[in-house]
C-alpha positions in Angstrom: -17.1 -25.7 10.9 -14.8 -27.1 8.2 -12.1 -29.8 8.8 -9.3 -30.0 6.4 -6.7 -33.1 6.6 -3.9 -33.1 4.0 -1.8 -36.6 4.1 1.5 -36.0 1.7 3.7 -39.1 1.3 5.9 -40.8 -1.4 5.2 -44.3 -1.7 8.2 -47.4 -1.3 9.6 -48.7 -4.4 7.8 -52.3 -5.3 4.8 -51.6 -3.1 2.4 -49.7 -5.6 -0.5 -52.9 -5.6 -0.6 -53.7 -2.2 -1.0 -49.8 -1.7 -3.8 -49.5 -4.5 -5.8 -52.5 -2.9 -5.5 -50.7 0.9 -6.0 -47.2 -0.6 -9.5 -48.6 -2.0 -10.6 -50.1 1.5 -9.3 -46.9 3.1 -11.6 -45.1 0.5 -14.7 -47.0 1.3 -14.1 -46.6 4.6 -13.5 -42.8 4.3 -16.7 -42.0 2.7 -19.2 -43.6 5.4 -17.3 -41.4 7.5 -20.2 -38.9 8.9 -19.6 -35.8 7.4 -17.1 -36.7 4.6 -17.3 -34.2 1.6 -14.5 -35.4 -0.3 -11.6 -37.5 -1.2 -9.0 -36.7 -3.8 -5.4 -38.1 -4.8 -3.2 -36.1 -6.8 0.6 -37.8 -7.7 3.3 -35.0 -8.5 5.7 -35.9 -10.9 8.4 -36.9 -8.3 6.1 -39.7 -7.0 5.0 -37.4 -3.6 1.5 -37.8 -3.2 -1.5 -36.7 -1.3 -3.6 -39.6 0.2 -3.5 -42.3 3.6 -1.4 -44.7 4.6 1.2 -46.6 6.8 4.8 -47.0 6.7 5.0 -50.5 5.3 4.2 -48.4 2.4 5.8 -45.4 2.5 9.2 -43.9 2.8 8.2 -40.6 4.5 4.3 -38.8 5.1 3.2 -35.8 7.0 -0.5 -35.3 8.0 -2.1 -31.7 8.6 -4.9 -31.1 9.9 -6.6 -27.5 10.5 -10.2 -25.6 11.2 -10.9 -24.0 7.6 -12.1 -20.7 8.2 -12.2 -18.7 5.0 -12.1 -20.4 2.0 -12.2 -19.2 -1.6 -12.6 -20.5 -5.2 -12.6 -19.8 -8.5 -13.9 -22.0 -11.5 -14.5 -20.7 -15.3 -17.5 -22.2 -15.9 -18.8 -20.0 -13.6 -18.1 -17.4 -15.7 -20.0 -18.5 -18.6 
């Protein structure tokens, strides 16, 4: 079984290296997790965001959380 957690937020103006320093220890923390896989962060170009946090930090965040059951991918290398 496959657990996928998705944390959207958009960070609070003026709080960008307080958040970097936590998002690290959060990170660490994360990946001695039993049964982590994976961790990545992508920033859109609205400043909304896809990571952890609090709201010291944030203006607004929604987690989601859901049993994967079918999954598929696609990668080009493969092709080659």
């Amino acid at each position: 079984m496959t657990i996928l957690t998705v944390f959207r937020s958009r960070l609070k103006a003026g709080v960008e290296d307080v958040y970097n320093a936590l998002a690290e220890e959060a990170s660490v923390l994360a990946r001695q997790t039993l049964g982590f896989v994976e961790e990545k962060t992508f920033t859109a170009a609205d400043g909304e965001q896809v990571t952890i946090g609090r709201t010291q930090l944030y203006s607004e965040y929604r987690v989601y959380t859901a049993e994967v059951d079918y999954s598929q991918s696609f990668a080009v290398d493969a092709l080659s």
